[in-house]
N, C-alpha and C positions, 0 to 999 in steps of 0.2 A: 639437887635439882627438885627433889619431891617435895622437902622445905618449900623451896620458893615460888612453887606453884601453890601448895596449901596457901599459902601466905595469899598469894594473889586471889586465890578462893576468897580468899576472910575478908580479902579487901573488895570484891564483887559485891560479894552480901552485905556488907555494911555500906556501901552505897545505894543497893536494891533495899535497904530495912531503912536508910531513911529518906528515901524517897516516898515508900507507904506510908511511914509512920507521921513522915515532916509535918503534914499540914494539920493534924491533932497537935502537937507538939509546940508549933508556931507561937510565942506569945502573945504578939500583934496580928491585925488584917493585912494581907500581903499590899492592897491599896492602901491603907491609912499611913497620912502625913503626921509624925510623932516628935520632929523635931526640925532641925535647919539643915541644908543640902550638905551632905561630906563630912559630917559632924564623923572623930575619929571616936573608935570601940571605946565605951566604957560604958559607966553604971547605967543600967535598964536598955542597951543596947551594946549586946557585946561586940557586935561584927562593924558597928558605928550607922550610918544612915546612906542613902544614897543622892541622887540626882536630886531629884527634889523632898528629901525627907524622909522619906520613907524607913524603915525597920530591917538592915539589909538579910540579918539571920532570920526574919520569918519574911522575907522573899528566898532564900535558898532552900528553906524547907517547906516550900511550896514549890520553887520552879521546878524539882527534877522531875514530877510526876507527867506533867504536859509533855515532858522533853520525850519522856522513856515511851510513855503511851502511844504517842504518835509513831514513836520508834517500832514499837511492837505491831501497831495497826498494819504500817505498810509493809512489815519483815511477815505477816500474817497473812494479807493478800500476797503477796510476792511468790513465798511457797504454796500456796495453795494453787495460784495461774502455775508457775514454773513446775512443781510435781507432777500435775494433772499431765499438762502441754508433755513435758520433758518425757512420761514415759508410755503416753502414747505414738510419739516419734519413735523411739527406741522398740516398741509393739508391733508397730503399724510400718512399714516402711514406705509403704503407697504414703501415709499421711507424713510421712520425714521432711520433704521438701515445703511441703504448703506451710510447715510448722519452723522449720530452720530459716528458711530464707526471710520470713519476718525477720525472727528473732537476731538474725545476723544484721540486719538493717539497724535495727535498734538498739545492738549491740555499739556500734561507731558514734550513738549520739552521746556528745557532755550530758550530766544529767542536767545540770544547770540553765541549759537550755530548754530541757522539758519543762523544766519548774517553772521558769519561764514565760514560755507559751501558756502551758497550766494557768499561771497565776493571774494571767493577760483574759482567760477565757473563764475562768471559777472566781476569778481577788483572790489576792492574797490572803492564805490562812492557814489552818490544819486540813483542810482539803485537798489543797495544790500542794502542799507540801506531801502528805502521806502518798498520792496518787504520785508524784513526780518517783518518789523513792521507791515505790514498788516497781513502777513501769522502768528504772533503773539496773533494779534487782533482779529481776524476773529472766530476763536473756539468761543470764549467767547461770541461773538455778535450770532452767530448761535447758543448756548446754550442760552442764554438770551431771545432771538425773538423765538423759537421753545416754549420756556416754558410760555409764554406769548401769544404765537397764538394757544398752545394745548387749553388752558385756555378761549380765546375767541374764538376759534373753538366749544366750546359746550353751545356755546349762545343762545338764540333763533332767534336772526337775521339770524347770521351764516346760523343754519339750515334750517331756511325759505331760504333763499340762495338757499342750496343745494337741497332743498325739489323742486323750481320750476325751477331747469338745471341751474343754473351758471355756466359756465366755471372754472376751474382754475385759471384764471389769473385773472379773477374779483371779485373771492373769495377775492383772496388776494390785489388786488388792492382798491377795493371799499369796502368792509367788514371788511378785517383787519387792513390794514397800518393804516390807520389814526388814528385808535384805536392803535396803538402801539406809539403812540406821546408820551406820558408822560412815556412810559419807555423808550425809545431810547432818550430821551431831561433828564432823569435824569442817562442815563448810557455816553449819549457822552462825558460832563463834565470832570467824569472822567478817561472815556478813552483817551479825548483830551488831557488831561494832562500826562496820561501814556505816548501815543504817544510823544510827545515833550520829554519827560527823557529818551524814549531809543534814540528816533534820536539825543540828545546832548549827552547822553554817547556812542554812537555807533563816533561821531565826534572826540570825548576827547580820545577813542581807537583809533583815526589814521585809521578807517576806512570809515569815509565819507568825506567831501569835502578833498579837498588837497592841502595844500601851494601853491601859497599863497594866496588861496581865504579867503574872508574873512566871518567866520562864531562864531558867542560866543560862542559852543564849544570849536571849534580847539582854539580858544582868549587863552583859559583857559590855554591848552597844550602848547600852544606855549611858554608862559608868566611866564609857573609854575616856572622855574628856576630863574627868577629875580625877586623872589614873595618880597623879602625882601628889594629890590631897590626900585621896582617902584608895591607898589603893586595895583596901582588904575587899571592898566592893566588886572588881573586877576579877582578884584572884580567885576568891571563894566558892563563883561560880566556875570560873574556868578550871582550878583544881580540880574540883567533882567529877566536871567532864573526862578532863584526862585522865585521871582513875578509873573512871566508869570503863573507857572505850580501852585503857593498856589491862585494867584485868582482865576483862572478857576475853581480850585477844591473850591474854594465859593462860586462861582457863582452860578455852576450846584449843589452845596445842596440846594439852594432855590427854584428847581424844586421840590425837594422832601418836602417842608414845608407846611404843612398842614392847619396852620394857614395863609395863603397869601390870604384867600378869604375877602368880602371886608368890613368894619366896622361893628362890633358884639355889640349887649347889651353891657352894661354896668353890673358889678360887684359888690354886695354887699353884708353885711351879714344877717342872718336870719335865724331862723328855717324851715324847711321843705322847698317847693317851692315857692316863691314869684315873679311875673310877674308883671310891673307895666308898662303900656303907651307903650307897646310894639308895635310895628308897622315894616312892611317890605316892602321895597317897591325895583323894579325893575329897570334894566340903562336907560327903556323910561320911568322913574316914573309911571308906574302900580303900586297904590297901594295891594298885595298880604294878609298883614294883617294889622290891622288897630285899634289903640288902645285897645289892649288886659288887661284886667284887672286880675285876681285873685291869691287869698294865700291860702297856703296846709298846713297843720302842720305837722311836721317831721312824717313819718311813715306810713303816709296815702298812698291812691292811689286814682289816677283820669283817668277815660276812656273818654279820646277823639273823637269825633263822629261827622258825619256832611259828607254832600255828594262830591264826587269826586270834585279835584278842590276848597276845602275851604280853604285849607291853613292846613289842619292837618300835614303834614309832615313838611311844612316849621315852624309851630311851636317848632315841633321835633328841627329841625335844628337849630332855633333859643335857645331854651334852653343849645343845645349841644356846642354852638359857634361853630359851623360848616356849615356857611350857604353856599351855593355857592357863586361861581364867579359872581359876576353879581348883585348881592342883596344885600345892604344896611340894616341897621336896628337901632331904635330909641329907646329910652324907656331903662327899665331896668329890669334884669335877677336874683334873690340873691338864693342863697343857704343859708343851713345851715351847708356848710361844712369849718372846720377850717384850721391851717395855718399848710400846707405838708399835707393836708388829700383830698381824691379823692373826684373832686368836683362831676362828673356826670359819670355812667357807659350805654353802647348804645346795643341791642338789635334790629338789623336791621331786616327790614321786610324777605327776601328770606336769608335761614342760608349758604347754597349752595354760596351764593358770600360771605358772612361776614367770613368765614374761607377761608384758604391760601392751596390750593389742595395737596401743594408740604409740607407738615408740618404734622407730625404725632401731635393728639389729646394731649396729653403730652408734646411736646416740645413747642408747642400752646399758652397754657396756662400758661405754664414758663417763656417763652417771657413777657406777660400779666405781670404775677406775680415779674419781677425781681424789676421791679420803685415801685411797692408796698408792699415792704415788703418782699419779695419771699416766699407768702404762700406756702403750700405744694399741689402739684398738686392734689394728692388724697383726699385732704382735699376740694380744692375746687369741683373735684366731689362727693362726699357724699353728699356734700351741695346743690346739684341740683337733687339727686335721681338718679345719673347714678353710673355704678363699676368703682372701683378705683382699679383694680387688674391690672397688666404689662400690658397683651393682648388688654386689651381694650385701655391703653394710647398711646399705637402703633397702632392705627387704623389709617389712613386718613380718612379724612370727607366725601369721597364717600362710604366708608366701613361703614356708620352710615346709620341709618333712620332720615328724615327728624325731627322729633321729638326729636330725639336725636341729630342731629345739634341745634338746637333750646336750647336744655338747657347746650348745650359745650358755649355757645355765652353765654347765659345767668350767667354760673361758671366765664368766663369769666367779663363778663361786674359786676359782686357783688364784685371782686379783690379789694382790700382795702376799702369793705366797703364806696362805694360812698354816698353823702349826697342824691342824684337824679339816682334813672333809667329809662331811657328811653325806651320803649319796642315798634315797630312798627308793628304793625298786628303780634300779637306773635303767635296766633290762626290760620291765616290763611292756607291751603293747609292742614290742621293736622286732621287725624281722628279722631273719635270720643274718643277709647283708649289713643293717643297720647294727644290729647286735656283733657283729663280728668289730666293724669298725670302733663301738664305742668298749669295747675288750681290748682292741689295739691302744687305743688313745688313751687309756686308764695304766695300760704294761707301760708305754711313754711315759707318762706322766713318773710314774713309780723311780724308773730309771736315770729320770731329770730332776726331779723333786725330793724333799726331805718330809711331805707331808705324810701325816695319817692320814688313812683311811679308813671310814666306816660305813660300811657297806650294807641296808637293810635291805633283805631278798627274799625271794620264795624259791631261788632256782641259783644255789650255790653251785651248781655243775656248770650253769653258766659263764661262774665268772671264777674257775677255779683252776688259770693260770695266772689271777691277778690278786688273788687271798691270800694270806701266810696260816689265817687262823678261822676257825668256825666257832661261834661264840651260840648256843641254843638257850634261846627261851623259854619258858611254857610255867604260864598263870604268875607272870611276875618274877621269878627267878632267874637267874642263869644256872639250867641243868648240868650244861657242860662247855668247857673251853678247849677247843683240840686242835691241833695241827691239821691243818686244811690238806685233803685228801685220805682221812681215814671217812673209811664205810659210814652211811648215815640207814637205819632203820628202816627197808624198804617199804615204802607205803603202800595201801589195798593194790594189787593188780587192776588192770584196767583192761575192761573186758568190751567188745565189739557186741554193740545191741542186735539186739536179733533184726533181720528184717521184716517187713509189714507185705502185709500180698496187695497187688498193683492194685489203685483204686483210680477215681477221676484226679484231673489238678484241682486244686483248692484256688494255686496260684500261679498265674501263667504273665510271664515278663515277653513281650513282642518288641525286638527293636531298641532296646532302653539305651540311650545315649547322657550320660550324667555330665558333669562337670559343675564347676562356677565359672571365671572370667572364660576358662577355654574349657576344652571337654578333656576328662581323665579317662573317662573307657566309653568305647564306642560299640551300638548294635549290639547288647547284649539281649541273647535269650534264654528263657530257662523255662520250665515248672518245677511246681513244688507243692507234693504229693503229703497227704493226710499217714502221720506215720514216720513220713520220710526225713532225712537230715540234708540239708545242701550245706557244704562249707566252702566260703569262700576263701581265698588266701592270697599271696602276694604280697609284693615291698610296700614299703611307707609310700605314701601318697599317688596312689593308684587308684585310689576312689573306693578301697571297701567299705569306710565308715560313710561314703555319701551315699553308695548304693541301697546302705542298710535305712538310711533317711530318707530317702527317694521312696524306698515302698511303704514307708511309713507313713507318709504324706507331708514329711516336717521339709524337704527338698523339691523342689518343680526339676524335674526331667526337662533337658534341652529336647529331648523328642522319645518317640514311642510309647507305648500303651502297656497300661495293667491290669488283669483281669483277676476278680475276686471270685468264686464261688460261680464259674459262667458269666458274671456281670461285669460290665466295666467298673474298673473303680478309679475314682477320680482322683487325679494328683496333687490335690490340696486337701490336708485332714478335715480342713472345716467346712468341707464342699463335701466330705462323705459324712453318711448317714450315723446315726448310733451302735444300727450292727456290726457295720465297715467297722468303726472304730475301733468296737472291742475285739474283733475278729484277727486285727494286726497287731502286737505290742512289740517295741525295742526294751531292750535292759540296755544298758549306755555301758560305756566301758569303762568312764575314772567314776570310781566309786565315791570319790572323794567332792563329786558336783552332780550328783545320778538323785541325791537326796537334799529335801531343802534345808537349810542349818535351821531357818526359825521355827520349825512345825516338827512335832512329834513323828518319832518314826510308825506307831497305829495311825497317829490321824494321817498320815498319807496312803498308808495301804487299804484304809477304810473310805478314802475319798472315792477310789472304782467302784469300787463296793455299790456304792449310794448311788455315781449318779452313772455308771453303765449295766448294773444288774439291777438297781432298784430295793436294794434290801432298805429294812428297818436298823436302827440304830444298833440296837437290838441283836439282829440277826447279823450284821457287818462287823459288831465287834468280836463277837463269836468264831466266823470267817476268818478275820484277823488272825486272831491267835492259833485259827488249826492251819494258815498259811504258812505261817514263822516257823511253828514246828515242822513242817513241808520243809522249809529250806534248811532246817536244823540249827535252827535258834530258837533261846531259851521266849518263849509269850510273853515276861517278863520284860524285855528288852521294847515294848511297843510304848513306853511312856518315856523313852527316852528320849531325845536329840541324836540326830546322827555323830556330832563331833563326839559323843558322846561311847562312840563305837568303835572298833579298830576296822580299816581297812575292807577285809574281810566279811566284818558283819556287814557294813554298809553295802556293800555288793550284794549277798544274800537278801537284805531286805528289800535292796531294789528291783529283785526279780519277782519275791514274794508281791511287792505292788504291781507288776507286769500280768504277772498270774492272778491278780485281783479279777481281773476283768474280763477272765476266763477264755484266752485268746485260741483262735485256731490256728496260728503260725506266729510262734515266736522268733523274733530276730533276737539273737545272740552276738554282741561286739567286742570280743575280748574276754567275760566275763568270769574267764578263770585266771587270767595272767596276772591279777593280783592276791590270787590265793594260794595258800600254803598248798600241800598236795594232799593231805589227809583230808582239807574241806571242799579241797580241787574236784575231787575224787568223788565227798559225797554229791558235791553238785552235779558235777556227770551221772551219776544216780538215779539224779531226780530227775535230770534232762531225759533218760531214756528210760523213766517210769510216763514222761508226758510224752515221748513218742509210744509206746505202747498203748496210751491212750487214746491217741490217734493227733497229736496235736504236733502240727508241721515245722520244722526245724530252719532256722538260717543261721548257720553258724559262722563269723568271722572268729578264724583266730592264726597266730604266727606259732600256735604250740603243736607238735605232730601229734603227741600223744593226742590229745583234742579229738585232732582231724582223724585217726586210725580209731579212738573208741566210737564215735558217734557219728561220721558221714557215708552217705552212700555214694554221694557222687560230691566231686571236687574242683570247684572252679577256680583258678588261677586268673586272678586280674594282673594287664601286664602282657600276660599270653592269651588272654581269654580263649582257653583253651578247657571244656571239661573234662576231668580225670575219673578213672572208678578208684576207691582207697586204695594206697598201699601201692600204688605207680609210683614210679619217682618223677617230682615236677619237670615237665620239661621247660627250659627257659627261651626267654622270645627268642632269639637269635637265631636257634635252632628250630623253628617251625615256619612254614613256607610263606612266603609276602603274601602278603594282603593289605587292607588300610592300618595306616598307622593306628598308634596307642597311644596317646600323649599320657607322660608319669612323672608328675613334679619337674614339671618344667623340662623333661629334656624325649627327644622322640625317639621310642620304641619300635624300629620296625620289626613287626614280627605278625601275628597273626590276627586273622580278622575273628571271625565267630568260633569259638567252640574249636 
């Protein structure tokens, strides 16, 4: 397959080289009459003559240039209207409608009717033609780039963005475009190639260039009548075309091949997992891992373990043959799967990216399902413990609880019965209820299936009725392989921060009612005290991760007020002030979308730097680096890419940018559930060297340990009920009516405030 796309390359370029080079090259005037009409190829006219005489090989090496230029002019404009439009709709949501509903209008019309009217109101030319082609084009690009910037619009970069006053224009300049590269390089392709078949058939209608220039459309028209005389006249031009418009459209599918990244294990057969001399290495030769050894027996599972930075996930990727661009790999990979049978199924760490937003739960999984067999959709949810009734197949994946993305991926990734599952921190962000459940459906599975299992974790206690084996990491190796349930190396104790003596609120919550379509928690009060730690807690989809956007300013509250520092402060980030701004930071919780992929990990931390403290270039990078080491990473590490990090580090350095901006209440979302416990440990650390400094705590998390070193008081979404540490939660059911609680769609009667 890589052959025959090279090939197609070779054959792009030599029609792009002589379309430049043609009209140098030409031996005749593309106008001049050199002999009698249809005269066949020979001496001083190799291609033979045309319609009425003319040189047909130096009209071909003149027409492609008019053809391609035009082509480029309106695929030029096109993207430039469609980008702009497309991701200020995806920005702007006030401006979505004003912007779609054109574009949906003009989405239904032929273009050939634009060209049409065009050519009715300008004559026919390269003007009605280029203008028809774009105003064609453009819908589709402004749909494309809107669905793709709504999608990285609720990133954690993004919002950090908006969180500390970005602009608009640097939204989308700096945050988004360069993230839209791999769909705009896998949709231009074939838009290039659209473009080029209307402007040759807008030519071949007699509507764009005009006798006697010379273009291999009009070639075509002009010629058609003496096809059977002299047909090298018609073909010659027409060849070129279809060359031109089937390579490009080969070219640009090799944007979308998934396998282009760069030499993978090697393939063999074998029951269960076998890894043998495995090794990863990097484009400046950093070796990442380094002769990995061990064998699984079909059926089994193994929990991968080992601190930020070992190489757990790039194992992951290594098993998957998916490793990035950029990584090399040695040694050898075998399954125990046979010939048409799925070799490996993946279970990405955050479920939230791993499904498609625009995709009901059902069409999803049918997708999945059609190269394997086309199970039956409801068969593969039973098989994970979720309903298989209409209603729930039509959900979209924001319509689920986090818990219940986690096992759509996982119906997903069992689809023919793979020989290897991969699962990536399957546990993390998941409460306790959700973690229970997807602990069950894994011992299921086990029980039912013949698959491996490969499990990458930070929290093997978790899942250690469903392990056989503990496989440790650390700088690239496997230190050790053991039978699942001997002792692991107790990590630092975790010690309860001192408390702060009673000060004023910083942050006072009156009333706060959250939701989207309905409300998740209702009349929420609280403050939050300089010093202090508040943790919230509760199941999947109770509103902790909205609450923590709601004070952020990146959520409008359906009702109630927030006071900052005594003052009101206003529930849009870009309605509050400078101070406001840096006064509040979130750290996001998937580390894996908290940082941007195109920008170095300094220039993000150095961005608050500049434009919420004001420092000098100077002074910010300095900053920088004594942040990093704050979070206990190497300064080092500030010139890199986030993909470029494990896990682990990306988390760190997104707090390290949170802490740019020198905040007085940091909200915390998670922010240790994908960490090892050794770097778990130091970041709890540093969290209660910044409450000792007086800087105010909002801790979301589902880990006790968390909630027992670091809170002083504890709110339960759910029951919205406050606790002091170290209560044991009470659950709704058990506390006295009051208004309901709506929590992922199903009603909670239990308690109203506190």
């Amino acid at each position: 397959m890589t052959r025959i796309r090279t090939g197609w390359a070779l054959v792009a370029a030599a029609v792009l080289l002589l379309v430049l080079t043609g009209p140098v090259l030409a031996p005749h005037s593309p106008t001049a009459v050199i002999g009698a009409p249809f005269r066949s190829p020979g001496a001083g006219h190799p291609l033979g003559t045309d319609v009425i005489g003319r040189d047909v090989l130096s009209r071909v090496l003149h027409g492609g240039l008019p053809l391609v230029s035009i082509a480029a002019l309106a695929l030029a404009l096109s993207y430039a209207a469609g980008i702009g439009l497309g991701v200020v709709a995806g920005l702007r949501r006030r401006a979505d409608p004003w912007i779609s509903r054109p574009v949906d209008a003009v989405v239904v019309l032929p273009w050939f009717l634009l060209l049409a009217v065009l050519a009715t109101a300008l004559g026919a030319g390269p003007v009605a033609v280029a203008t028809a082609t774009a105003l064609a084009s453009t819908p589709w690009i402004v749909r494309i780039v809107r669905t793709a910037t709504v999608e990285i619009a609720a990133t954690g970069y993004v919002e950090s963005a908006r969180a500390r006053g970005e602009p608009l224009w640097r939204l989308a300049l700096v945050e988004v475009l360069p993230n839209l590269r791999p769909v705009l390089a896998a949709d231009a392709g074939v838009r290039l190639s659209a473009t080029v078949s209307i402007v040759a058939v807008s030519s071949f209608l007699g509507l764009g260039l005009r006798p006697p220039s010379a273009d291999w459309a009009l070639m075509i028209t002009e010629n058609r009548q003496g096809f059977a005389v002299q047909p090298v006249a018609v073909l010659a031009p027409a060849l070129l075309i279809m060359a031109l418009v089937v390579a490009v459209n080969m070219v640009s599918d090799r944007a979308l091949d998934t396998g282009r990244a760069a030499r993978q294990p090697g393939r063999g057969d074998g029951d269960g997992l076998r890894v043998c001399g495995l090794g990863v290495r990097a484009a400046d030769g950093t070796r990442i891992l380094d002769g990995i050894d061990f064998a699984l027996p079909a059926g089994s599972a193994v929990a991968v373990i080992g601190p930020s930075g070992a190489g757990k996930t790039t194992l992951a990727h290594a098993v998957l043959g998916a490793l990035p661009d950029g990584l090399s790999a040695e040694g050898q990979v075998s399954t125990g799967a046979g010939d048409g049978a799925r070799t490996v199924g993946y279970v990405p760490q955050d479920p939230a990216t791993g499904l498609n937003p625009a995709l009901r739960i059902g069409t999803a999984i049918a997708e999945i399902a059609r190269p394997h067999g086309g199970a039956p959709v409801g068969a593969a949810l039973r098989r994970v413990g979720l309903p298989d009734d209409r209603e729930f197949r039509r959900r979209y994946p924001h319509q689920l609880s986090g818990g219940q993305q986690q096992r759509v991926l996982l119906a997903m990734a069992l689809l023919g019965d793979p020989a290897v599952v991969v699962l990536d921190e399957p546990a993390t962000g998941l409460d306790a209820g959700a973690r229970e459940e997807l602990v069950a459906t894994l011992r299921r599975l086990r029980r039912d299936t013949a698959s491996t299992l490969l499990v990458i974790t930070h929290d093997p206690a978790a899942l250690g009725s469903v392990v056989d084996h503990i496989a440790e990491l650390d700088r690239g190796r496997l230190v050790s392989l053991r039978p699942a349930g001997v002792a692991v190396p107790p990590s630092p104790a975790i010690r309860k921060a001192p408390a702060c003596t009673e000060t004023e609120p910083i942050l006072r919550v009156t009333g706060l009612t959250i939701g989207h379509d309905r409300a998740v928690a209702a009349e929420l009060s609280f403050t939050l005290r300089p010093g202090r730690c508040l943790a919230v807690t509760g199941p999947s989809g109770v509103g902790k991760t909205t609450l923590a956007r709601t004070l952020a300013g990146l959520h409008p509250p359906r009702s109630g007020s927030l006071t900052l520092d005594g003052r009101a402060l206003h529930p849009r980030v870009d309605r509050r002030t400078r101070a406001q701004r840096r006064a509040i930071q979130l750290v996001f919780q998937n580390p894996a979308t908290s940082l941007n992929p195109a920008h170095s990990v300094g220039a993000q931390i150095t961005r608050p730097l500049r434009l919420l403290r004001g420092m000098t270039a100077a002074e910010a990078a300095s900053e920088t680096r004594r942040l990093l080491a704050a979070v206990r990473l190497d300064p080092g590490l500030a010139a890199r890419r986030p993909a470029q990090l494990s896990g682990g580090q990306q988390q760190r350095a997104a707090l390290a940018r949170a802490l740019a901006a020198g905040p007085a209440v940091l909200l915390c979302d998670e922010i240790t559930a994908s960490l090892d416990r050794r770097t778990a440990a130091a970041v709890l650390d540093l969290l209660g060297e910044l409450r000792a400094a007086g800087v105010a705590l909002l801790v979301i998390s589902h880990q006790e340990q968390v909630v027992e070193r670091l809170a002083d008081e504890v709110i339960e979404l759910g029951a919205q009920r406050r606790l002091p540490p170290g209560e044991r939660m009470v659950t709704a059911p058990q506390l006295p009516r009051k208004s309901p609680v709506i929590s992922g769609g199903e009603d909670h009667r239990g308690s109203g405030r506190r």
